[in-house]
C-alpha positions in Angstrom: -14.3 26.2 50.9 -17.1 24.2 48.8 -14.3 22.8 46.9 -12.5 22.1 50.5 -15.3 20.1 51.6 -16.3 18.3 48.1 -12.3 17.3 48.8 -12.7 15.8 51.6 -16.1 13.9 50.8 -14.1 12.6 47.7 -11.1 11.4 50.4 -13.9 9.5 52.4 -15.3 7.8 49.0 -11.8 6.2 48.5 -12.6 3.9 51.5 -16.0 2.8 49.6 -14.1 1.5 46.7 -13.7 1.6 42.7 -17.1 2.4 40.9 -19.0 3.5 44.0 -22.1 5.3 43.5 -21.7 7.5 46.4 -22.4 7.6 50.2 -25.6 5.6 51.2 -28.5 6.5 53.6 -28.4 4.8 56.5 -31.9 5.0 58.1 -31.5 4.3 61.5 -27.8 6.5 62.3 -30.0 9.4 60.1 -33.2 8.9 62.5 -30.7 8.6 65.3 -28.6 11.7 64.4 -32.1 14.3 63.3 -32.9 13.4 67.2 -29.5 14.1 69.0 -28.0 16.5 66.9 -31.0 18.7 65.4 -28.4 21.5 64.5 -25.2 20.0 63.3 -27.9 17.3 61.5 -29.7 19.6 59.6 -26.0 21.7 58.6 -24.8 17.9 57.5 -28.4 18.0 55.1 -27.9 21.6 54.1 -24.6 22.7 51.4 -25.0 26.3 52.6 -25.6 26.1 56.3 -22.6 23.2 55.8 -20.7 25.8 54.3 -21.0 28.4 56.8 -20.2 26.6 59.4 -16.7 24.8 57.7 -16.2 29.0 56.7 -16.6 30.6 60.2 -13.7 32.9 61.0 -10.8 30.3 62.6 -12.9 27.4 61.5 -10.7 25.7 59.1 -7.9 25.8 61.1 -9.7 23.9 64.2 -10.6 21.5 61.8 -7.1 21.0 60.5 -5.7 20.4 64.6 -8.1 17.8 64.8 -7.9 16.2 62.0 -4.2 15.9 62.9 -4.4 14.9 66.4 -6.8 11.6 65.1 -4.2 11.2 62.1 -1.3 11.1 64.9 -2.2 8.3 67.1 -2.2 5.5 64.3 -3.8 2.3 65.0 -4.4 3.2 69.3 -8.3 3.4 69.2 -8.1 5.0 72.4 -5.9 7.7 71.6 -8.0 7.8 68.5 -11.4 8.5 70.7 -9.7 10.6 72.5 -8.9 13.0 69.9 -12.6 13.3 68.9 -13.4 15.4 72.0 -13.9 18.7 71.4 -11.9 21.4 73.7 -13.3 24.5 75.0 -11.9 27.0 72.3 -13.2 24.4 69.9 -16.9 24.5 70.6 -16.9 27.7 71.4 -15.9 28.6 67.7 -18.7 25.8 66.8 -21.0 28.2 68.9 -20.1 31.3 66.7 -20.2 29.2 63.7 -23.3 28.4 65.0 -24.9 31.6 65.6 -23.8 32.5 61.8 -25.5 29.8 60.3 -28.9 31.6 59.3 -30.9 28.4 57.4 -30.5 26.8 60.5 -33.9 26.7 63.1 -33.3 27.6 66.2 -34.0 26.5 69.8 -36.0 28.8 72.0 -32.9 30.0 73.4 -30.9 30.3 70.1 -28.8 28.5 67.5 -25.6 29.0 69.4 -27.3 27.6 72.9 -28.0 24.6 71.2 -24.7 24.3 69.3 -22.9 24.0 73.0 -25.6 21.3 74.0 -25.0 19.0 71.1 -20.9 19.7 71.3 -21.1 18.8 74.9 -23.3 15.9 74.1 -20.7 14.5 71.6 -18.6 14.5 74.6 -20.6 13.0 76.9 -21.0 10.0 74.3 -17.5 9.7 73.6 -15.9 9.4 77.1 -19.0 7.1 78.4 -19.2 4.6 75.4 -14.9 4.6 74.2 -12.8 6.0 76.8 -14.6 4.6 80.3 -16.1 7.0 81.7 -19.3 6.1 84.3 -22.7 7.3 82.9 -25.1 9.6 84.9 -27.0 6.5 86.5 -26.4 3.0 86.6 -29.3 2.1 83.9 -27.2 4.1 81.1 -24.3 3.4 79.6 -22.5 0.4 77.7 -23.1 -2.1 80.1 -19.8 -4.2 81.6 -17.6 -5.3 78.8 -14.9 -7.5 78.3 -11.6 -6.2 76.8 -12.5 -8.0 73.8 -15.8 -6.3 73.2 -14.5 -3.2 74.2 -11.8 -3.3 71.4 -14.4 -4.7 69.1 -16.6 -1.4 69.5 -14.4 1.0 69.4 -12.8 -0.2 65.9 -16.1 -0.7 64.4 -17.4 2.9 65.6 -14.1 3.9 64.1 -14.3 2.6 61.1 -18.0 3.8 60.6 -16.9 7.1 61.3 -14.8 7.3 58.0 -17.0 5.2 56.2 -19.2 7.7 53.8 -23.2 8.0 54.9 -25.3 10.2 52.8 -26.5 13.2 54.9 -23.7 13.4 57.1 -21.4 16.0 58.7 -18.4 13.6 58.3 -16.9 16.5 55.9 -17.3 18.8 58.6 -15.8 16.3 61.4 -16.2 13.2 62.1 -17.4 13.4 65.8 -20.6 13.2 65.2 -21.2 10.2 63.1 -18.3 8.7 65.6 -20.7 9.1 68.6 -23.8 8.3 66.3 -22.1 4.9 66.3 -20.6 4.1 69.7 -24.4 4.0 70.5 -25.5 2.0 67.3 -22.6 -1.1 68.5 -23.7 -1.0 72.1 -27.0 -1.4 70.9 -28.1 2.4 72.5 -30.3 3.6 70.2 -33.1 3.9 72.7 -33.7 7.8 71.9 -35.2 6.2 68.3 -37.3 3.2 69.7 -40.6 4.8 69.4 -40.6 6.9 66.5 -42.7 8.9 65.4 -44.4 9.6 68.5 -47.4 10.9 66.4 -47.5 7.1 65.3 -48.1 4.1 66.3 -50.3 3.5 69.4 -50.3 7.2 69.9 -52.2 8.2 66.6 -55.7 7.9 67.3 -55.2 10.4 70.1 -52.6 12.5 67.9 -55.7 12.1 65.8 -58.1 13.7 67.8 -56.2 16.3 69.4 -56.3 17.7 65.4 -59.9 18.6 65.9 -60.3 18.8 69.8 -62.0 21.8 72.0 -59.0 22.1 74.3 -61.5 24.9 76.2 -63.7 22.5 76.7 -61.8 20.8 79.3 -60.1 21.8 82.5 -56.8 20.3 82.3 -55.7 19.6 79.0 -53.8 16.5 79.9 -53.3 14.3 83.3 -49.0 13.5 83.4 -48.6 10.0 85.2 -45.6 9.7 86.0 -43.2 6.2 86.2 -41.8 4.4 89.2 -39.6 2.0 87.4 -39.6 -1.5 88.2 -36.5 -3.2 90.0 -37.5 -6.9 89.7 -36.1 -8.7 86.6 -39.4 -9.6 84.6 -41.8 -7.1 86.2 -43.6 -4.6 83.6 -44.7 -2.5 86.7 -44.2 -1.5 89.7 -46.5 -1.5 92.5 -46.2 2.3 92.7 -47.0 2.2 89.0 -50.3 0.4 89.5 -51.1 2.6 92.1 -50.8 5.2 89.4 -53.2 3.8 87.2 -55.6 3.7 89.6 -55.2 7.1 90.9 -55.5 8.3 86.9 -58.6 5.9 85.5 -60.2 7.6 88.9 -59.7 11.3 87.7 -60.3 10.5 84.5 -63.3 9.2 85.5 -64.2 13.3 86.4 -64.3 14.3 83.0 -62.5 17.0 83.0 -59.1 15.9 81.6 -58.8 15.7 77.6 -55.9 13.3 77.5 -53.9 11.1 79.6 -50.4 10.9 79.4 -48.3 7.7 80.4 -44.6 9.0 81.2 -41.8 6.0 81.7 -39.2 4.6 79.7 -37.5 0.9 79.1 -35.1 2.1 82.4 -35.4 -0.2 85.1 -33.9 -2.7 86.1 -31.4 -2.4 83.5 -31.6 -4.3 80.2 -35.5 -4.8 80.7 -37.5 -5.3 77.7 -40.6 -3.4 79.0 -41.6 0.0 78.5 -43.0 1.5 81.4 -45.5 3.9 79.0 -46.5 1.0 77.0 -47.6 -1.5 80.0 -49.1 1.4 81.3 -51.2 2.1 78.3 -52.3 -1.3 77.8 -53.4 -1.8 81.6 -55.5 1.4 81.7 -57.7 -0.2 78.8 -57.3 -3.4 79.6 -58.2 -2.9 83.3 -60.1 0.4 83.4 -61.1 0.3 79.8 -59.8 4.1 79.2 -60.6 4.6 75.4 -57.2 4.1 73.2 -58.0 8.1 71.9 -57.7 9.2 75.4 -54.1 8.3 75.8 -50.6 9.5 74.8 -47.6 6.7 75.9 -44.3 8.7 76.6 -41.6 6.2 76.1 -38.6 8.0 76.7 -38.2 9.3 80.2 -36.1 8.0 82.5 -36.2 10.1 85.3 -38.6 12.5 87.2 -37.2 15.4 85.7 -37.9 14.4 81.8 -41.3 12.5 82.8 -42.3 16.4 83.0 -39.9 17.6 80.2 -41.1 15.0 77.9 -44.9 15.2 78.4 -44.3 18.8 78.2 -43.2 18.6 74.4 -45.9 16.1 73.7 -48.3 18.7 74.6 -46.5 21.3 72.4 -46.7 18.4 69.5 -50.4 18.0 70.3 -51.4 21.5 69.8 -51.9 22.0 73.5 -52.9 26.1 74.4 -49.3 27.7 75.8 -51.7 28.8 78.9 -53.4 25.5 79.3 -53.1 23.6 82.9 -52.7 20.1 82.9 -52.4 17.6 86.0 -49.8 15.3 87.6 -50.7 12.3 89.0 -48.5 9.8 91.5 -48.3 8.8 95.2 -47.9 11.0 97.5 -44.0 10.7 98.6 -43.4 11.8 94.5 -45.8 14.3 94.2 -44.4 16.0 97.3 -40.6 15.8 95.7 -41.9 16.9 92.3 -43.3 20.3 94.4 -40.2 20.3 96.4 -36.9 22.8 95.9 -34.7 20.1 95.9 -35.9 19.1 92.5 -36.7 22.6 91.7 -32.5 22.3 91.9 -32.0 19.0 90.3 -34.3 20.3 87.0 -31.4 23.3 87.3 -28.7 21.0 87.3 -29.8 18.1 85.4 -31.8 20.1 82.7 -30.6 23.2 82.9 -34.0 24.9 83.5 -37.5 24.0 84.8 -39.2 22.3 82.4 -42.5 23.9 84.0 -44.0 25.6 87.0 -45.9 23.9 89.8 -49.9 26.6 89.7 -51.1 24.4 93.0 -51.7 21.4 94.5 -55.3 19.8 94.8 -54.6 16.6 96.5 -51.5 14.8 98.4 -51.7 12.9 95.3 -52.5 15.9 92.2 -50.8 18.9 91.3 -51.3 21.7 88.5 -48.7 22.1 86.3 -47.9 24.3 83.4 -45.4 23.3 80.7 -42.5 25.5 79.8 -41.2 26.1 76.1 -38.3 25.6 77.4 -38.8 21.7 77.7 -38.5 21.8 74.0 -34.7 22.3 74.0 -32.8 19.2 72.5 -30.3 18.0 74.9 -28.0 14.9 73.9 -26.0 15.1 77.3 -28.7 12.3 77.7 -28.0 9.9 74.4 -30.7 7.8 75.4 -33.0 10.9 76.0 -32.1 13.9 74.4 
């Protein structure tokens, strides 16, 4: 089989030309892929993991039928697309490929949990960004394209999907790096925008969450939570200033290590603000909250992954497992966020509860305590896995 797949990688260099020196990095589809596709990424950077998944009992043959149904709709870029998606008995041998594939790290539910998540999410991608399909909510998605620009991204996605890129599963199958680059032509590679959280204007409180007393403090973090913007031009809401208000006033207390600002660059569509970052820079510019006390959450779009998402940033921090921490927003959310209807939507949406409401304090606070399982990868949501 390592002859198999050094084949095929040698098929793929053809397109490069005469006197290549091989497949080249590309930094942003890599970044892009490591956060999707943490499995199937890491197999793409790993011969033996690689090789045990190409290897799996009934493997090779899958990977034959598919190869075959691109190779048999010629030039039609739809057909082409559509071939990429993966059937049930198809991910389901990726999932016992999956399960075989020992280098590999697992989730907290296992390699061959995550396997289906990243499958499916290659789906998702694929029928939403090349074959029409409408995204979960209006702010995702491609946007409204001509026929012209439609035509024009699915070739070029296409074509990038056969063109070599060191690091890649492309020997495997193409679907990945296919869906890695239906996002990279719509100009979709949100889930990479603020990388590394650790970095940036987070790292002086990444910094000192190194050496912090977590025991010292009550709550270990305060979750604010977005209310996205609808006005073209606006950075925030007027719920979202009623937000900071509420949080520079608890903070005030002493008796919450960290803040966290949770809200992505969601609404309206195509805005070029970042809910967590005008957040940031208005509770030090207005409340003058020290720059070490707070952690900007960039990604969320939703209620459910404002909760996910600060969830793993506490995990990153070095948060206790048992610690409490403390959401913050107007009372119509905060009475939602305790509700079972999206107790329901975290099932549906997420596929578990990315925490458990302790109590509530206030119409406007409530004690919450993460879940390890808000660490699960989940690129059903391209633009937040």
């Amino acid at each position: 089989m390592r002859a198999l797949l050094c084949a095929a990688m040698a098929a793929l260099a053809v397109l490069a030309g005469p006197a290549s020196a091989g497949p080249v990095g590309d930094g942003q589809l890599a970044a892009l892929s490591t956060r999707l596709f943490p499995l199937l990424d890491a197999a793409g950077r790993d011969p033996v993991a690689l090789e045990r998944l190409a290897t799996a009992p009934g493997m090779q043959a899958i990977l034959r039928t598919r190869r075959a149904r691109r190779a048999a709709c010629g030039a039609d870029l739809t057909c082409r697309a559509q071939a990429l998606i993966w059937t049930d008995q198809e991910a389901a041998a990726v999932r016992r490929a999956a399960a075989a594939a020992t280098p590999l790290v697992a989730a907290d539910d296992g390699l061959a949990a995550q396997a289906d998540r990243e499958i499916a999410g290659i789906n998702v991608i694929v029928r939403t960004y090349a074959l029409g399909a409408p995204p979960a909510t209006a702010i995702d998605g491609p946007g409204t394209l001509s026929p012209q620009d439609r035509q024009a991204r699915l070739q070029a996605a296409d074509w990038l999907a056969d063109t070599p890129r060191a690091g890649s599963t492309q020997a495997f199958d193409p679907s990945i790096d296919y869906a890695l680059a239906l996002l990279d032509v719509s100009d979709r590679t949100d889930a990479i925008g603020h990388e590394p959280l650790s970095g940036g204007a987070n790292a002086a409180a990444m910094t000192r969450a190194k050496t912090l007393d977590w025991r010292r403090y009550r709550y270990g973090a305060m979750i604010v939570t977005g209310v996205g913007p609808e006005i073209e031009g606006e950075p925030l809401s007027p719920f979202g200033k009623y937000h900071l208000r509420l949080a520079a006033q608890r903070f005030a207390q002493g008796d919450v290590a960290f803040i966290i600002v949770s809200g992505g660059r969601a609404h309206p569509r195509g805005t070029p603000f970042t809910e967590a970052d005008e957040m940031r820079k208005a509770l030090i510019e207005r409340y003058r909250i020290p720059p070490d006390a707070i952690v900007g959450e960039p990604y969320a779009r939703h209620t459910t992954t404002n909760l996910r998402n600060a969830s793993r940033l506490l995990t990153q921090m070095g948060a206790p497992a048992d610690g409490e921490t403390i959401i913050i927003c107007n009372p119509l959310q905060s009475s939602y966020i305790e509700s079972a209807r999206f107790t329901e939507r975290n099932a549906a949406e997420l596929g578990y509860q990315p925490g458990r409401i302790v109590r509530r304090v206030s119409p406007t606070e409530l004690v919450f305590r993460p879940a390890r399982a808000a660490d699960r990868v989940d690129p059903r949501d391209p633009l937040d896995p």
